[in-house]
N, C-alpha and C positions, 0 to 999 in steps of 0.2 A: 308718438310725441305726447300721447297720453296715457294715463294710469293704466284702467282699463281696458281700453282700445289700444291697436299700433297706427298711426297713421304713416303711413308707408311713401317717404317721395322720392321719387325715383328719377333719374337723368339719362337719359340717352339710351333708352333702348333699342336697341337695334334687330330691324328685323331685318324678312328676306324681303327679294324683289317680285313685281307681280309678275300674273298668268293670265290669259283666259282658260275658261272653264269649259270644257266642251259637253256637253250632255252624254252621257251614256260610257262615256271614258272613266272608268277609274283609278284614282289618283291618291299619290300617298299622302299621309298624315303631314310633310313638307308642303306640296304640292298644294291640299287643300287651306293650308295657312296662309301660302302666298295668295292664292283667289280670293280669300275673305278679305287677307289686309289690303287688296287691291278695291275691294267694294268700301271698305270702310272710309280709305280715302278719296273715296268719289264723293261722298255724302261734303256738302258745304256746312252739316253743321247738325245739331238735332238736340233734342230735350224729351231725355229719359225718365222714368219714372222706377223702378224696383221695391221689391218687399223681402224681406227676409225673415222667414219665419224657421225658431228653432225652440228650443222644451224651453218654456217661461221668458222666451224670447222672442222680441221683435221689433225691425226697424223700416222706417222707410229711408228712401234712398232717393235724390234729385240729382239726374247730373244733365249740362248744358252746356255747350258748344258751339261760338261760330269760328271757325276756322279763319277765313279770312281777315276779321277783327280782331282776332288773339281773344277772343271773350272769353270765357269760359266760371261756371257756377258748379259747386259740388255741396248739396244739403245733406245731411244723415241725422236723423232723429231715431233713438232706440229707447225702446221700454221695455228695460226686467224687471220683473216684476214689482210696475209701480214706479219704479225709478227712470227718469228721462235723462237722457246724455242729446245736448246737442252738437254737433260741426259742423264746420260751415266756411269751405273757402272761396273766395273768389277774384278775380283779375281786378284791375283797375288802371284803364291803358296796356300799355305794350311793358310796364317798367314794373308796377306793383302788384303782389298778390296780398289779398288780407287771409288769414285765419281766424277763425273764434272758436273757442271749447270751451263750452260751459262757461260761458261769461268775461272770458281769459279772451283780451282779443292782440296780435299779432302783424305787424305791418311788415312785408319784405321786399325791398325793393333793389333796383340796381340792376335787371334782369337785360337792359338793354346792353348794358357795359359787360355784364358777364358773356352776354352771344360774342360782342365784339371781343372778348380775350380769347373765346375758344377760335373764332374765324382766325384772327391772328395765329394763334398755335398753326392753324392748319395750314397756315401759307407757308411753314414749316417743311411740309410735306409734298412736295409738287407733283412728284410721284404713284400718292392717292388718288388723284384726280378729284379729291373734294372740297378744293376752296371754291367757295361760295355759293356748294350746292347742299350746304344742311342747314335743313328746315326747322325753323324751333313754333312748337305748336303748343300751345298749354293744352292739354288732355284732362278733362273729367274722369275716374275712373272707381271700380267696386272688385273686390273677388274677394274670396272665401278661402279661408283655410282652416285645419282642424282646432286652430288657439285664437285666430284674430279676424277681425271684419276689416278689412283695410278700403279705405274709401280717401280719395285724396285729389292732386292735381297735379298732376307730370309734366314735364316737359320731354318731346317725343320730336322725332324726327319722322317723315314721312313713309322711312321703310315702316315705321313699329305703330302698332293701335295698342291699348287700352288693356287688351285682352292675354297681348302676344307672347309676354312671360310668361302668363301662367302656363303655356301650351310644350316648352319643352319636355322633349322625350315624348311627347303625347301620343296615343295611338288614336285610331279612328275606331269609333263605337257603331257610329248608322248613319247615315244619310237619307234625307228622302228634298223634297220637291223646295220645303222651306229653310232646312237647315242641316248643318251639319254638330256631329256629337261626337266630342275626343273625351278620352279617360286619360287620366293623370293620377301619378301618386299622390302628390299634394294637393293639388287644387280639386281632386274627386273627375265628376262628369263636367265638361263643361260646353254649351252649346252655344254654337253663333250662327246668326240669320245670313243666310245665303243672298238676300238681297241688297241689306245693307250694313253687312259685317259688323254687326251690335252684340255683345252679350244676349242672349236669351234667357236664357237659367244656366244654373250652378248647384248641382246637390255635393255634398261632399261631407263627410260622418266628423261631428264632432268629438270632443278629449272624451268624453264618457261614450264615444258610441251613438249619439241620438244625429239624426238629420239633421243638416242645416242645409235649407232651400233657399234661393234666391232667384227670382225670376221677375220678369219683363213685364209691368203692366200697361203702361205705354209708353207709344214711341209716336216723336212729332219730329219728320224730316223737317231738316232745312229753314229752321223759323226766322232766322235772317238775327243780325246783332242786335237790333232793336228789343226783340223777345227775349232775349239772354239778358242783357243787362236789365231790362225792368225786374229780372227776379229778384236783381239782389237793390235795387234800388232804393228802399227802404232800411239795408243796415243798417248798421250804428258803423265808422269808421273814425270818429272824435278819441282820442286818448289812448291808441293804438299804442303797443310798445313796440320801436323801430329797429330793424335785424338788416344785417345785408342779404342778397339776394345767395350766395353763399350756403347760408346757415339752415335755409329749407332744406336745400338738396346734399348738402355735404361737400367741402371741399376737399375731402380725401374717394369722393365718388368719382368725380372728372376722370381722373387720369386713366383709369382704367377703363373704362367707360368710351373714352377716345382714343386710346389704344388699342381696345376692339374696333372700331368703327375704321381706323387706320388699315388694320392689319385686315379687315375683312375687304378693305375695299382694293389692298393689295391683293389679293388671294383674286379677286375678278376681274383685275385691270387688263385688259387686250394690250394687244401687241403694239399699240399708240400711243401707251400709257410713258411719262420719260424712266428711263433705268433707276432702280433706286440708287441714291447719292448718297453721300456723308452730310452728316449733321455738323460737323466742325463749324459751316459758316454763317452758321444761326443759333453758337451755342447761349448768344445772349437771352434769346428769346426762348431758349428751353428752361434757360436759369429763371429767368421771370415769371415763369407758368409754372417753375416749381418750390419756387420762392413761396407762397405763402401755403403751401403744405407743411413748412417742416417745422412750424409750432403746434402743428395738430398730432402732431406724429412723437413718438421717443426718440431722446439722442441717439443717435449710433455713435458717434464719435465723443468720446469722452475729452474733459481738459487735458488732460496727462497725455494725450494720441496727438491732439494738436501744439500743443506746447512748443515740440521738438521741432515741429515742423515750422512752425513760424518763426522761432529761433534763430534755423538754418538758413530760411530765406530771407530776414531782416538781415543776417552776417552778412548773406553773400550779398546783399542790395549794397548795406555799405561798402563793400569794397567797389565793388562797380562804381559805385558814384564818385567816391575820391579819387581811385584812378583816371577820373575823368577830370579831375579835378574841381570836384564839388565845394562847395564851399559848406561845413561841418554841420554849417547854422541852419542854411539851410536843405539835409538832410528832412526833417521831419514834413517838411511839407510837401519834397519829393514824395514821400511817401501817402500822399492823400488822393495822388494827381486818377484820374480816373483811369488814362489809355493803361500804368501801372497795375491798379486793381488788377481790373480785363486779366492782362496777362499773367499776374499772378492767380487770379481766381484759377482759369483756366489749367495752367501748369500743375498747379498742385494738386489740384481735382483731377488730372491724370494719375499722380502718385498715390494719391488716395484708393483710386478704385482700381488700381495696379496691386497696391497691397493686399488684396481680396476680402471686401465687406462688401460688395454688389449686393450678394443673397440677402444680407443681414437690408441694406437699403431696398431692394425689391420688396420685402417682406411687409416692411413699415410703410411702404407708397399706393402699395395695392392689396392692401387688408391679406396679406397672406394668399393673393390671388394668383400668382403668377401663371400656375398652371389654366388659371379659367378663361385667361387670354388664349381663344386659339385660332394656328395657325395651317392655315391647309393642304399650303403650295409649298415652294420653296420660295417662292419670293414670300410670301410672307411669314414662312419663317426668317430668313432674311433682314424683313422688315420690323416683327419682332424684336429679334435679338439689338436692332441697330433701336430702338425705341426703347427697350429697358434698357441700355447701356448710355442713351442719352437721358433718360431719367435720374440713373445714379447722378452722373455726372454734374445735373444741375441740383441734386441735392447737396454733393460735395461744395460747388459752386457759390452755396446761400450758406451752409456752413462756415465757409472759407470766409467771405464773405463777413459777417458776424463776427466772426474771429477778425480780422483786420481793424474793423470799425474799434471794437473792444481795446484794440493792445496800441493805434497807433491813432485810433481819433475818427471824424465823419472826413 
C-alpha cells in the first residue's frame, strides 16, 4: 500500500489444529506448526521488538498485542541510506484501525459489522460446524521476503499466528531446547520460539543476493491492554481520511478465504457433523455476501447476453398477469414487488449458470484461485463444488438484479 514497501493485509488465515509436543518424539514439519501455533495462542498478548539489518539497510520493527482487548500496535521505522520511511498501524476499539505512512494517515472502520456479515454467511453452513466459533484477533505481524519487508495488522482466526503463511511447504532445518528452524523457498530460514511461538529470526537472500536478517531483540509476555494502548497514545488520529473496514483487507479476499475455512472444516467434521445440504434455502443470503463483489470484479455478462433475457421474461410476466386478469396499468408496478424479484433473480441465475460461464464467474471471484481452494475428503469436495456453484449463482443473482432495477425501476 506503499511505493516502496508492500504492506501486506491479509484475512483469514487459516491454520492447523493444535498438539502437545512430547520430548524426544520427532515430528514433522506439519506437526511442529501445530505445536508452535498452539503456544502462540496461549500467550495473552506480548510486545515485540525486531531489527532488520540488510546492505545499506535497516529498520526497526514494534509489534504489540493483547488478545483479549483486540489491542494491537505495529511500528516500522527504516533507514536507507539516510532516508526514513515510517508505518504505523493501530486499533482503536474493537471497530477502527488507523494507518499512517509517511505522514499520509488512514482511518478504517466498520470492522464490527464486517465480523457480523461473515458470522451471518456462516450460518449458511450448518454443516461446517462453524457458526460462532471463529475468532477475529487483530494480529501485529513482520516477515521477509527476497523484494519486500511486509509489516502490517491481520485479522486471524485462532487456528493461524502471524508466522503461519510464511511456513507452507516448509521443511524442518534443527531443532534444539529453544526453538525450532524451517526452510522455505520464499520466506528463506524461518525460526520460532518453542516456548511462546514468536518469530525469532528470519534470514532470507535478498533480489541482488545480500542477507536480509531479521530477529528478535525483545520479547515482553503478556503486558496486559493497558501497555499496548499507551504505545500508540500519543498519535495523531485528527484528519484521518475515512475507508470502510472493507478496503484494508480486500473485498475480493473474503470469499476465498471462507471458502477455505468452509471446506477445511468439512474435510474434519466427525460423524456428528449434519450431512451436507443444498444452499437453495439461503440463496438470499449467498446473494447479499456476493453482492458487493461484483463491482470490484469485470462483467462477465455483457448487455447483448442479458437483453434477451429480460425480454423473455418481461413477455412472459405479461402474459401471466393479464391472464389473470391484471389490469394493464397496473403491470409496471407488478413488476417492482419484491417476493417477484426473488423469484426472478433466482430463475434466471439458474439459466445463466446453466448456459456455462461458472469457470469465467469462478475466475473473477477468487483471483484465478479456484484451484487453491482445497479439498481433501469427499465431503469436502462436495462441499467445494456446492460453494462455488452457490457463488456463481449469487453473482448471476446481483447481476440480474441490476438488470431489473435498470430496465423496470427500484
Amino acid at each position: 500500500m506503499i511505493g516502496g514497501e508492500m504492506i501486506k493485509a491479509l484475512f483469514f488465515l487459516v491454520g492447523l489444529g493444535v498438539s502437545a509436543v512430547a520430548e524426544g518424539v520427532e515430528l514433522t514439519a506439519e506437526e511442529w506448526k501445530e505445536a508452535l501455533l498452539a503456544k502462540h495462542w496461549e500467550l495473552g498478548g506480548y510486545v515485540a521488538s525486531y531489527e532488520m539489518v540488510g546492505e545499506n539497510n535497516r529498520m526497526d520493527v514494534k509489534l504489540a498485542v493483547d488478545f483479549e482487548s483486540q489491542t494491537a500496535v505495529v511500528e516500522l521505522v527504516k533507514d536507507r541510506e539516510g532516508e526514513k520511511t515510517v508505518v504505523r498501524q493501530w486499533t482503536q476499539g474493537r471497530d477502527v484501525i488507523f494507518m499512517e505512512v509517511d505522514g499520509e494517515l488512514l482511518k478504517y472502520s466498520g470492522f464490527v459489522g464486517m465480523r457480523k456479515h461473515v458470522e451471518d454467511v456462516l450460518e449458511v453452513f450448518p454443516f461446517s460446524g462453524l457458526e460462532g466459533k471463529v475468532d477475529w484477533n487483530p494480529v501485529p505481524m513482520v516477515l521477509l521476503d527476497a523484494e519486500n519487508v511486509s509489516a502490517t495488522m491481520s485479522l486471524f482466526s485462532k487456528e493461524g499466528a502471524v508466522w503461519s503463511g510464511s511456513l507452507e511447504d516448509a521443511e524442518v532445518s534443527s531443532v534444539d531446547e529453544k526453538s525450532v528452524m524451517f526452510v522455505t523457498e520464499e520466506h528463506g530460514q524461518v525460526t520460532i520460539c518453542r516456548e511462546h511461538g514468536v518469530l525469532l529470526r528470519q534470514e532470507v537472500k535478498g533480489k541482488a543476493g545480500e542477507a536480509l536478517v531479521l530477529k528478535l531483540l525483545e520479547l515482553e509476555v503478556n503486558p496486559g491492554a493497558l501497555a499496548v494502548t499507551l504505545l500508540s497514545a500519543d498519535w495523531e488520529v485528527a484528519g484521518a481520511t475515512k475507508h470502510p473496514a472493507e478496503a484494508l483487507f480486500g473485498v475480493l479476499m473474503v470469499p476465498k478465504a471462507l471458502m477455505q475455512l468452509v471446506v477445511k472444516a468439512a474435510d474434519e467434521a466427525g460423524e456428528d457433523q449434519p450431512d451436507v445440504e443444498d444452499l437453495k434455502k439461503d440463496r438470499t443470503k449467498i446473494w447479499k455476501y456476493v453482492a458487493p463483489m461484483v463491482k470490484e470484479v469485470r462483467p462477465i455478462f455483457q448487455k447483448a447476453q442479458l437483453e434477451p433475457v429480460m425480454e423473455q421474461a418481461e413477455e412472459k410476466l405479461r402474459e401471466d398477469f393479464l391472464e389473470r386478469k391484471g389490469d394493464p396499468k397496473d403491470f409496471k408496478a407488478y413488476l417492482v414487488g419484491e417476493e417477484l424479484r426473488k423469484m426472478l433473480r433466482e430463475t434466471l441465475a439458474d439459466r445463466l449458470v446453466d448456459i456455462g460461464r461458472t469457470e469465467d464467474v469462478v475466475e473473477v471471484l477468487l483471483f484465478e484461485g479456484k484451484a487453491d481452494v482445497v479439498a481433501k475428503t469427499e465431503r469436502g469436495k462436495k462441499v467445494k463444488e456446492m460453494l462455488l456453484r452457490a457463488l456463481v449463482l449469487g453473482y448471476c443473482e446481483e447481476v440480474l438484479d441490476r438488470a431489473m432495477k435498470q430496465r423496470w425501476g427500484e
